[in-house]
C-alpha positions as a Markdown table, in Angstrom:
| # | Residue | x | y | z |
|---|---|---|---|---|
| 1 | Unk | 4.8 | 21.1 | 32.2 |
| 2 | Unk | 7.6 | 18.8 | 32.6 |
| 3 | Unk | 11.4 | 19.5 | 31.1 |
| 4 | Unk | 11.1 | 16.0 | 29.1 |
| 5 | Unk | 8.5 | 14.3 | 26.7 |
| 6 | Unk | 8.0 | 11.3 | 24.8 |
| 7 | Unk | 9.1 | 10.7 | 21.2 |
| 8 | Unk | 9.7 | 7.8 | 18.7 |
| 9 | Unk | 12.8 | 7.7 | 17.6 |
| 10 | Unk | 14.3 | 5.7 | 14.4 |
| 11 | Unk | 17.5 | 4.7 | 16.0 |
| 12 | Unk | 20.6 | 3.9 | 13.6 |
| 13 | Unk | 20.7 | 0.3 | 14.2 |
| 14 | Unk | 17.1 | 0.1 | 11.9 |
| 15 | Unk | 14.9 | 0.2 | 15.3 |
| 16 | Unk | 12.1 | 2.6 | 16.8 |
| 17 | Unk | 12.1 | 3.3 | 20.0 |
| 18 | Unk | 10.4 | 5.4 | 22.3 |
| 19 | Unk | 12.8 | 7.7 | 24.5 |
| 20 | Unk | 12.6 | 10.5 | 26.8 |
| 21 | Unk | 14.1 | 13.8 | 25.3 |
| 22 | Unk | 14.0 | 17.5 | 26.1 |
| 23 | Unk | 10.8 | 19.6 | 25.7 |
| 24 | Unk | 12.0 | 21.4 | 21.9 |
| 25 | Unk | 12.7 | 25.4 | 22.0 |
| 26 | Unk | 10.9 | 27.5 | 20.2 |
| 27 | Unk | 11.8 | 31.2 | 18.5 |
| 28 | Unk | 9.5 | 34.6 | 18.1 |
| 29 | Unk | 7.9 | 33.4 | 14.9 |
| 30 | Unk | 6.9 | 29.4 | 16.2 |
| 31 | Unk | 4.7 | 28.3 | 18.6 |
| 32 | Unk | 4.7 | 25.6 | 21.0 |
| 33 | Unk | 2.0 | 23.1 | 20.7 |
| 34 | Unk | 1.3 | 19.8 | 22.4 |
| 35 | Unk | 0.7 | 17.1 | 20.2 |
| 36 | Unk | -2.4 | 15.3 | 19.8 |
| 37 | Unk | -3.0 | 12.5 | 17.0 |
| 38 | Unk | -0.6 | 11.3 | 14.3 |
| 39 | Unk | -0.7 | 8.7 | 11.8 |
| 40 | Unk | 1.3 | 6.4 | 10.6 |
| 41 | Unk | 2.8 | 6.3 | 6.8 |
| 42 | Unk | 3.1 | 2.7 | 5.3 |
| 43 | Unk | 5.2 | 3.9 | 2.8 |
| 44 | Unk | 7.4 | 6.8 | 4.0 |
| 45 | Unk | 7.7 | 5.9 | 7.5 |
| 46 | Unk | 9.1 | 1.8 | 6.8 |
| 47 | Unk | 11.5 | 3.1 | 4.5 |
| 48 | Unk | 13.0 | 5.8 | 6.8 |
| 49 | Unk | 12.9 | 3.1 | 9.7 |
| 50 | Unk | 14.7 | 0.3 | 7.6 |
| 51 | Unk | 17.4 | 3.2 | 6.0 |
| 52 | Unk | 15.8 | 3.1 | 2.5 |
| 53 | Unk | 14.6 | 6.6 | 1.8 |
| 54 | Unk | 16.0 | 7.8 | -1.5 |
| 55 | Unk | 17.4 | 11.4 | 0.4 |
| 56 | Unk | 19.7 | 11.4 | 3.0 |
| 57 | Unk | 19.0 | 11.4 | 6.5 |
| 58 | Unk | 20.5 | 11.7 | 10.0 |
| 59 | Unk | 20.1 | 9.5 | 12.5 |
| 60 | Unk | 18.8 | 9.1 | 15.4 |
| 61 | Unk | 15.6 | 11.0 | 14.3 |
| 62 | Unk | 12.2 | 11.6 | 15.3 |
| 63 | Unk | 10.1 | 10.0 | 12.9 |
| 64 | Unk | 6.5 | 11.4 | 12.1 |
| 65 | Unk | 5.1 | 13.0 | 9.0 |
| 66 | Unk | 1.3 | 13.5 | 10.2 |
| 67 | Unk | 0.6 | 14.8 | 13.8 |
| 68 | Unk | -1.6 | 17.7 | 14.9 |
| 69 | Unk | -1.6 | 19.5 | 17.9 |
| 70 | Unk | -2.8 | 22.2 | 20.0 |
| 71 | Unk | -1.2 | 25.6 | 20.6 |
| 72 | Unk | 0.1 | 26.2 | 24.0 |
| 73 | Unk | 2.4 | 29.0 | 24.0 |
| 74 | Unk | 3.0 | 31.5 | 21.3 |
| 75 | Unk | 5.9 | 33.5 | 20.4 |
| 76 | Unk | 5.8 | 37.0 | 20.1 |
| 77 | Unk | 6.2 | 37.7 | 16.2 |
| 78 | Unk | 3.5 | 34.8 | 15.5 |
| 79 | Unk | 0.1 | 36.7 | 15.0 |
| 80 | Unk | -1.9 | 33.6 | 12.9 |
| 81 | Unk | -2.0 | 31.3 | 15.9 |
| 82 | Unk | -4.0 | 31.3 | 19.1 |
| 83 | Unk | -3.2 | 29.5 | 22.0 |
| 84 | Unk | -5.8 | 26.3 | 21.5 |
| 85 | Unk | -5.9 | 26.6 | 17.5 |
| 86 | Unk | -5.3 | 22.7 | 16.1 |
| 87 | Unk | -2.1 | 22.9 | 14.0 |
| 88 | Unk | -1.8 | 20.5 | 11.2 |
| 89 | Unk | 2.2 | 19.1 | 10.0 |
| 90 | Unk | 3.4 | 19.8 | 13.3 |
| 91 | Unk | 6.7 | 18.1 | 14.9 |
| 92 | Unk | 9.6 | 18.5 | 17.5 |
| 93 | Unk | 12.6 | 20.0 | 15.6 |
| 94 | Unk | 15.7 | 19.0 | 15.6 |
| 95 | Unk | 18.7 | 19.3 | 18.0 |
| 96 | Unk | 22.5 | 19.2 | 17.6 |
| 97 | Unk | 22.0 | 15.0 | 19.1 |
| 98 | Unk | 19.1 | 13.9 | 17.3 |
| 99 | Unk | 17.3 | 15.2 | 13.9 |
| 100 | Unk | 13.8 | 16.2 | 13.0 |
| 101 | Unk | 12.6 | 13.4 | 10.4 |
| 102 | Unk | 9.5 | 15.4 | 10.3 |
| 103 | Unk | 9.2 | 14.8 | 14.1 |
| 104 | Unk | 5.7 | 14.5 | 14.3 |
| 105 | Unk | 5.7 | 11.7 | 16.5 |
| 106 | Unk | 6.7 | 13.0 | 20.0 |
| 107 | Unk | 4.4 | 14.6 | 22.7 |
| 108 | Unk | 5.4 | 18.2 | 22.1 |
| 109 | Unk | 6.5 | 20.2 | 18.9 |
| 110 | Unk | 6.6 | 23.6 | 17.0 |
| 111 | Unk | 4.5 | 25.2 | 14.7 |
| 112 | Unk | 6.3 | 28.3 | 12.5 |
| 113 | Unk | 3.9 | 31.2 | 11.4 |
| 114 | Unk | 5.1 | 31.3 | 7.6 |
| 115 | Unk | 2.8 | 34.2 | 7.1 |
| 116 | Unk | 4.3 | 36.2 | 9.5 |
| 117 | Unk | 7.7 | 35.8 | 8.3 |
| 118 | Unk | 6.5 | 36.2 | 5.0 |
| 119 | Unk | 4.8 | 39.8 | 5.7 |
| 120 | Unk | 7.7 | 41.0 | 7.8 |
| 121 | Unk | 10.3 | 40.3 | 4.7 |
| 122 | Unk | 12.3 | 37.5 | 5.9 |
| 123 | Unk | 13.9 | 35.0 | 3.7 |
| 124 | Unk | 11.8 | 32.7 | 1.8 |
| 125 | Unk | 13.8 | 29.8 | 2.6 |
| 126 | Unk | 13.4 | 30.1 | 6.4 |
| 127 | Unk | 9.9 | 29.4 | 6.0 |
| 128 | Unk | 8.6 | 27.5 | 2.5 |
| 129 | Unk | 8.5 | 24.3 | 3.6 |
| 130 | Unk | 6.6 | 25.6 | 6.9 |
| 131 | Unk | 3.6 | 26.5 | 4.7 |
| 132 | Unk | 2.3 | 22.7 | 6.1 |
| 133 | Unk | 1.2 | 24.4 | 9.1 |
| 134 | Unk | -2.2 | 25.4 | 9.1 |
| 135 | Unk | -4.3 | 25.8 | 11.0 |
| 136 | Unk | -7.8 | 23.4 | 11.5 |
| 137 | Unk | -11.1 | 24.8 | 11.8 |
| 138 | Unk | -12.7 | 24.3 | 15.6 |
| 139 | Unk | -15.3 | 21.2 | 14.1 |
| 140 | Unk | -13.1 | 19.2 | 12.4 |
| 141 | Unk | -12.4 | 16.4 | 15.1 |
| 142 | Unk | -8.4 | 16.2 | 16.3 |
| 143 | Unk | -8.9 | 12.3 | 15.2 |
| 144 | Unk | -10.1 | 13.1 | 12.0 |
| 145 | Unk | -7.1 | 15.8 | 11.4 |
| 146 | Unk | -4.1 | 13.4 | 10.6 |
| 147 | Unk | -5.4 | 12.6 | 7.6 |
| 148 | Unk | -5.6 | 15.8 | 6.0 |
| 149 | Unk | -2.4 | 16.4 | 5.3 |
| 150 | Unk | -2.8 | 12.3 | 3.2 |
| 151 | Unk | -5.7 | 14.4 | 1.7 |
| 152 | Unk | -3.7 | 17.5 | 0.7 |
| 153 | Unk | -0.9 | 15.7 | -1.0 |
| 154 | Unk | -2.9 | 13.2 | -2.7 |
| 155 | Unk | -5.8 | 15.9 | -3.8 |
| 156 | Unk | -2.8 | 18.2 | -5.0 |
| 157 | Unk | -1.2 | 16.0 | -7.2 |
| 158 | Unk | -4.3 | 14.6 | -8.8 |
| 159 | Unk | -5.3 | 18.0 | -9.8 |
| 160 | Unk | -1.3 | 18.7 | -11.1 |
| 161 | Unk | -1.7 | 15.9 | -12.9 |
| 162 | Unk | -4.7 | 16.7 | -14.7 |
| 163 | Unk | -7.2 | 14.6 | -13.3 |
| 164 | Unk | -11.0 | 15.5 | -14.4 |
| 165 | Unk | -14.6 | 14.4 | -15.0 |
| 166 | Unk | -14.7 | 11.8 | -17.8 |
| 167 | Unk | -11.0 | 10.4 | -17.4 |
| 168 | Unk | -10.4 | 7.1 | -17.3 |
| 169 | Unk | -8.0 | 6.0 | -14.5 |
| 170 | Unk | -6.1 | 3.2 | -13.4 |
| 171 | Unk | -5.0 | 4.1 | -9.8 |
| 172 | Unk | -2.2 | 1.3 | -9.1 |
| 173 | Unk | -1.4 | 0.1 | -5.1 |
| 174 | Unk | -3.5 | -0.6 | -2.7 |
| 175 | Unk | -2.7 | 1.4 | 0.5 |
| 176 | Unk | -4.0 | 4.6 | 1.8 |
| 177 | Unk | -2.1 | 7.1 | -0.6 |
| 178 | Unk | -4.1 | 4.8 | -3.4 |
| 179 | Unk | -7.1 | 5.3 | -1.6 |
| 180 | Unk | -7.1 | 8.5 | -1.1 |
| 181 | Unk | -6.3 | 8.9 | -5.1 |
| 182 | Unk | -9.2 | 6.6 | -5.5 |
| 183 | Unk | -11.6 | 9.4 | -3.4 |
| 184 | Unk | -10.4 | 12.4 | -5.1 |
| 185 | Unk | -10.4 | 10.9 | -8.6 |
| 186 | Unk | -14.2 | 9.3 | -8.1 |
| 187 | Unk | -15.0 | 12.8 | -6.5 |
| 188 | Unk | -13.8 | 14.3 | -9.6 |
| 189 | Unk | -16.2 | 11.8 | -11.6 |
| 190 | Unk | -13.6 | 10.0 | -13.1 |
| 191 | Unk | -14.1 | 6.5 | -13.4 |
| 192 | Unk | -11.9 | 4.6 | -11.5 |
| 193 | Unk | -10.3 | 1.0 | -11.1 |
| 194 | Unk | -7.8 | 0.0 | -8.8 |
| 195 | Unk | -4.6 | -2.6 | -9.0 |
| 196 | Unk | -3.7 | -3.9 | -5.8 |
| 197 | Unk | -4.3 | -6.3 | -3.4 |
| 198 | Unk | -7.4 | -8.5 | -3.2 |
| 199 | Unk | -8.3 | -8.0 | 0.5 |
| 200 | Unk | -8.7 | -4.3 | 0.0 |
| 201 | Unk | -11.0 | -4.6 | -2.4 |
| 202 | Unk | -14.5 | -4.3 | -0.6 |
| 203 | Unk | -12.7 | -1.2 | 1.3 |
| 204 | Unk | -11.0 | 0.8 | -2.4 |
| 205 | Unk | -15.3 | 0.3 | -3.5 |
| 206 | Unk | -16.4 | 1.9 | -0.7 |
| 207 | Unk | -14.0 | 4.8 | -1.3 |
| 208 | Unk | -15.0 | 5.2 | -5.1 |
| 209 | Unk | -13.2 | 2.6 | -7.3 |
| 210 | Unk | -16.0 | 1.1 | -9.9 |
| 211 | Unk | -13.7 | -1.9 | -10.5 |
| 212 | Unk | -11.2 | -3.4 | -8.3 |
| 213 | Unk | -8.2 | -6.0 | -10.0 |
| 214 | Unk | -5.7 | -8.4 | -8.3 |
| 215 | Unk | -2.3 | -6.9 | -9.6 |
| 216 | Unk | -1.4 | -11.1 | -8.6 |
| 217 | Unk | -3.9 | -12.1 | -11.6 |
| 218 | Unk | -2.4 | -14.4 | -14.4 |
| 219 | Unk | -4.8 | -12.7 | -16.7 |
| 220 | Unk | -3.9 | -9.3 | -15.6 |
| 221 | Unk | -4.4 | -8.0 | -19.2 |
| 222 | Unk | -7.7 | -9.3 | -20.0 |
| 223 | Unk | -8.5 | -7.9 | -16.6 |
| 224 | Unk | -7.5 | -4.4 | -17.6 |
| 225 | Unk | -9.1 | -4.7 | -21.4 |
| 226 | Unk | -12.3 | -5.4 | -19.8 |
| 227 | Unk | -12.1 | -2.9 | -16.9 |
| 228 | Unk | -10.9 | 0.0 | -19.8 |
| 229 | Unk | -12.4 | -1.0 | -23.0 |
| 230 | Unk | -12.6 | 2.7 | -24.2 |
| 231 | Unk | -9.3 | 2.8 | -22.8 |
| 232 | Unk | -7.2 | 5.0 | -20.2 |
| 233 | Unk | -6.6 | 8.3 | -19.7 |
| 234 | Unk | -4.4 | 8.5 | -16.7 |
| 235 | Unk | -2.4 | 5.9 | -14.7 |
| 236 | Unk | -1.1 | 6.8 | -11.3 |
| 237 | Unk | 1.5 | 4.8 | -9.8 |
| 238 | Unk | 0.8 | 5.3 | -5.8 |
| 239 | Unk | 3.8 | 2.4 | -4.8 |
| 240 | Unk | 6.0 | 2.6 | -7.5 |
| 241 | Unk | 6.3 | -0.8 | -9.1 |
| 242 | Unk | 7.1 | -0.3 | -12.9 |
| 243 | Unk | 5.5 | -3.4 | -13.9 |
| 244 | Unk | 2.3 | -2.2 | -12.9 |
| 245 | Unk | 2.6 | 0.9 | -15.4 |
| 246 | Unk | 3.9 | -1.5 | -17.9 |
| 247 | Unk | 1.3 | -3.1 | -17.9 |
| 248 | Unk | -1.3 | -0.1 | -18.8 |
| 249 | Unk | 0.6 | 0.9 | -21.3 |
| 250 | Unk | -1.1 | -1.0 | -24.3 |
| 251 | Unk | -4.2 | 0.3 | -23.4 |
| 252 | Unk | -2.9 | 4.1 | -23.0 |
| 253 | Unk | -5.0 | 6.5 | -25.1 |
| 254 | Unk | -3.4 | 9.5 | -27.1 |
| 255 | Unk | -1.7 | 11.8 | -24.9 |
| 256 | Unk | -2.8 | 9.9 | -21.7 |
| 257 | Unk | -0.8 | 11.0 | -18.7 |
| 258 | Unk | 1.7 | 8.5 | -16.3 |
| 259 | Unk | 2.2 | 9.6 | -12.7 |
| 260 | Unk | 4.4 | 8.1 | -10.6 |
| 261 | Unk | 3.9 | 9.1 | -6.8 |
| 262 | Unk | 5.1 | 6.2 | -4.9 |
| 263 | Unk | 8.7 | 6.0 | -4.0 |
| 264 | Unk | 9.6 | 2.4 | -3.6 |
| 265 | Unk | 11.6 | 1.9 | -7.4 |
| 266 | Unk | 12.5 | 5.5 | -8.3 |
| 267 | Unk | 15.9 | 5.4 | -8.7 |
| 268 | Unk | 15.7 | 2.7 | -11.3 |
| 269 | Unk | 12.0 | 2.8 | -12.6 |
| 270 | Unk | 11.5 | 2.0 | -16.1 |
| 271 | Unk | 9.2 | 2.3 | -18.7 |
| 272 | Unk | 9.5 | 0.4 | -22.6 |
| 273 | Unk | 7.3 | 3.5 | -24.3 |
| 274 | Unk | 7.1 | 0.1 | -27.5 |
| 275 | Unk | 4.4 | -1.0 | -25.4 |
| 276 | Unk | 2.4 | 1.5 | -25.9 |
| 277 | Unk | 0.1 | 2.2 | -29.0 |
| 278 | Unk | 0.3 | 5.9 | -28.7 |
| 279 | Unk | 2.4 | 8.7 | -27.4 |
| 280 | Unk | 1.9 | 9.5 | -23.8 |
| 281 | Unk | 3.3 | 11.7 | -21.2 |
| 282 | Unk | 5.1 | 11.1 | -18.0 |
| 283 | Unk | 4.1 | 13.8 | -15.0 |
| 284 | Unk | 7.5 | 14.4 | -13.1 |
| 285 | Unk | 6.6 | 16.8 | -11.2 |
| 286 | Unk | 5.2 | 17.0 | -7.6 |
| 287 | Unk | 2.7 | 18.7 | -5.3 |
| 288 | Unk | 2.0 | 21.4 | -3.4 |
| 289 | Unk | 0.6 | 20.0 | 0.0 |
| 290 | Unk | -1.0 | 23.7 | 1.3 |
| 291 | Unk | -3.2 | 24.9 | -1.7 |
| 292 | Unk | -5.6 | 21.9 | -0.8 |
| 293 | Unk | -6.3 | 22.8 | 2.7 |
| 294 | Unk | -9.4 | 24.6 | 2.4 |
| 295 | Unk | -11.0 | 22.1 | -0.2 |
| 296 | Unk | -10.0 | 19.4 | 2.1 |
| 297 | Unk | -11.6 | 20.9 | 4.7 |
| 298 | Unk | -14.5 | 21.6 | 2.6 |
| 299 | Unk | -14.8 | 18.1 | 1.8 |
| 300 | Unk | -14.6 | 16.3 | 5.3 |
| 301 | Unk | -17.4 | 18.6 | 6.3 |
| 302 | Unk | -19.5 | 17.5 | 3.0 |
| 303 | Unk | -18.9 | 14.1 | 4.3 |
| 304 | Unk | -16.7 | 12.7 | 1.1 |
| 305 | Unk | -13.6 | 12.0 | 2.8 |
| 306 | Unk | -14.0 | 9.7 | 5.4 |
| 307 | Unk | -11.1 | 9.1 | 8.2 |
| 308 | Unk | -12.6 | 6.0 | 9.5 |
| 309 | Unk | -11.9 | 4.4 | 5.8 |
| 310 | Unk | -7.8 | 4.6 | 7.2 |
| 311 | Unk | -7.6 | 3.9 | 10.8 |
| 312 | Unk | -10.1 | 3.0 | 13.3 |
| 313 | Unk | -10.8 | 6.6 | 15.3 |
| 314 | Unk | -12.1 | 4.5 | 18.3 |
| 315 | Unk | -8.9 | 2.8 | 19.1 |
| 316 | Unk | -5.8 | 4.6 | 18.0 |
| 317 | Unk | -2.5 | 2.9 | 19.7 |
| 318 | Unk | -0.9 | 5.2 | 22.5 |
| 319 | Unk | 2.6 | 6.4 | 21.8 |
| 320 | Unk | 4.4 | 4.0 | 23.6 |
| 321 | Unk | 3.3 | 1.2 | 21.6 |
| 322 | Unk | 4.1 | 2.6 | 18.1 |
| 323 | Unk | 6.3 | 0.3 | 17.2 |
| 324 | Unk | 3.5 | -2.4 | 17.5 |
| 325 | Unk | 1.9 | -0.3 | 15.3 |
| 326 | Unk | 4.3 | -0.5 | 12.1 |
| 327 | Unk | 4.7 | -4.1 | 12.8 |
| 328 | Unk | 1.1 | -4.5 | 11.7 |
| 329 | Unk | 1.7 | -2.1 | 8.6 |
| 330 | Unk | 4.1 | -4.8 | 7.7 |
| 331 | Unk | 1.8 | -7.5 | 8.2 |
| 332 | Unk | -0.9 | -5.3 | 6.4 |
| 333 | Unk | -3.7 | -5.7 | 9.2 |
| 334 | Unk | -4.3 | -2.3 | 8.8 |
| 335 | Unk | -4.0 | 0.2 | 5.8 |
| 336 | Unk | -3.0 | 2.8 | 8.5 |
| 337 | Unk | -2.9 | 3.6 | 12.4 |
| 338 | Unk | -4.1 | 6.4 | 14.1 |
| 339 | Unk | -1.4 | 7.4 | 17.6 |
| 340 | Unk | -2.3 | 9.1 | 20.4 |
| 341 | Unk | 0.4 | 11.1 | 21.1 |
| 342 | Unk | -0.6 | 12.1 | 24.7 |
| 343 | Unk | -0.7 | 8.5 | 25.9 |
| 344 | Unk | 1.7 | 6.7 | 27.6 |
């Protein structure tokens, strides 16, 4: 093993660049693995690379949100991983140069065994947020694994918000965290339309949506009387435009539920509750990634969440050439990529 790897790196002047840094340390409780896949976040990821995430960050910092990889070396208060187990929310952590923002992009990382810590009586806060790492059973395949940690926040939040057989939705946005809503709600049997973009249409029916509308249409509100003319139930918000909720509102039945997951207008995002013909409820709360990980895994084997709906498994883009990668997020070619992370 060399002393250096590969990692993309958001660089303060609004770039990403790939750069050689040292392989990262890790204590008694982590373990070393070497990265394997990751995947790229429309959303997250363009935000943190153009400085527009709504929480502070330092930079430089190794981007990278959804990477697994293999365990290598393990320390010696870790007892849930085994050298070879497939790790899932995996990333190089951060140093006193360069921070971790979620570091999943980068060729080596560290996973922390939250369980351990947890039976031995450590301090909660030195390993909540590592509850991400889990680990993926032997058959799931390592391309298919980057999206199950989409899955698990997605499938989390649509069961926080209440989502269940019978509802009426209206999933707004037309990227991958809309079509993973879009799965989980159709698996839930809820009946489904989706606002967004007209070229992902054929793709959001394939994943479950019964009806599909162009959030562009000048008769956006006939459109959405005649996909919902019992009404709706539940609106989920997966970008964040206002106007989009706004828009439901009218049709909004009696205690129907607004949840707004997408980040991009949060700071300002408005609703005018006068539009609306009865009282409603807006979900404000969040999700809890890690309770999902066995029914996500349940449901990739079942064959109802499908990877190849995302990225295309037989061609993911090597490291090196990541930033090609977000440069056709931005001109929407693809709703995401898949990276291998051991490629040059």
């Amino acid at each position: 093993m060399n002393d250096t790897m590969l990692a993309a790196v958001v660089t303060p002047e609004k770039t990403l660049e790939v750069r050689s840094l040292p392989l990262p340390r890790f204590g008694s409780y982590e373990a070393l693995v070497e990265m394997r896949f990751g995947a790229t976040c429309a959303g997250t990821d363009q935000r943190v690379i153009d400085h527009g995430h709504p929480r502070p960050l330092r930079y430089p910092g190794i981007l990278g949100h959804e990477s697994v990889g293999r365990v290598i070396a393990v320390g010696e208060k870790a007892t849930s991983f085994a050298v070879g187990d497939l790790i899932t929310r995996v990333g190089a952590p951060e140093t006193e140069e360069i921070s971790s923002i979620w570091g999943g992009f980068a060729q080596y990382g560290v996973a922390r065994d939250w369980q351990a810590m947890e039976r031995d009586g450590l301090d909660e806060a030195l390993y909540k947020k590592s509850r991400v790492n889990k680990v993926v059973p032997p058959d799931i395949p390592e391309r298919v694994a980057p999206m199950i940690i989409t899955w698990r926040e997605t499938l989390s939040y649509a069961r926080h918000i209440g989502v269940q057989k019978g509802m009426r939705v209206l999933i707004a946005g037309s990227g991958a965290n809309a079509l993973a809503f879009t799965n989980h709600c159709a698996y839930a049997g809820a009946y489904v339309c989706a606002l967004g973009t007209p070229a992902r249409e054929a793709l959001f029916r394939r994943g479950g949506a019964r009806e599909y509308i162009d959030y562009h249409a000048d008769n956006l509100s006939s459109r959405l009387r005649d996909a919902f003319p019992n009404g709706i139930d539940c609106v989920i918000d997966a970008i964040g435009y206002p106007q989009n909720a706004n828009a439901a509102l009218p049709l909004l039945n009696a205690g129907a539920v607004i949840g707004v997951y997408g980040w991009h207008a949060r700071r300002d995002y408005g609703l005018n509750p006068f539009l609306a013909a009865h009282s409603f409820r807006v979900y404000c709360d969040g999700y809890d990634e890690p309770e999902t990980h066995d029914e996500v895994i349940r449901r990739i084997r079942e064959g109802a969440l499908n990877a190849s709906l995302y990225y295309d498994m037989d061609a993911p883009v090597p490291l090196a050439d990541i930033a090609a990668a977000y440069a056709g997020l931005r001109a929407r070619r693809a709703v995401k990529y898949l990276i291998d992370l051991r490629a040059q």
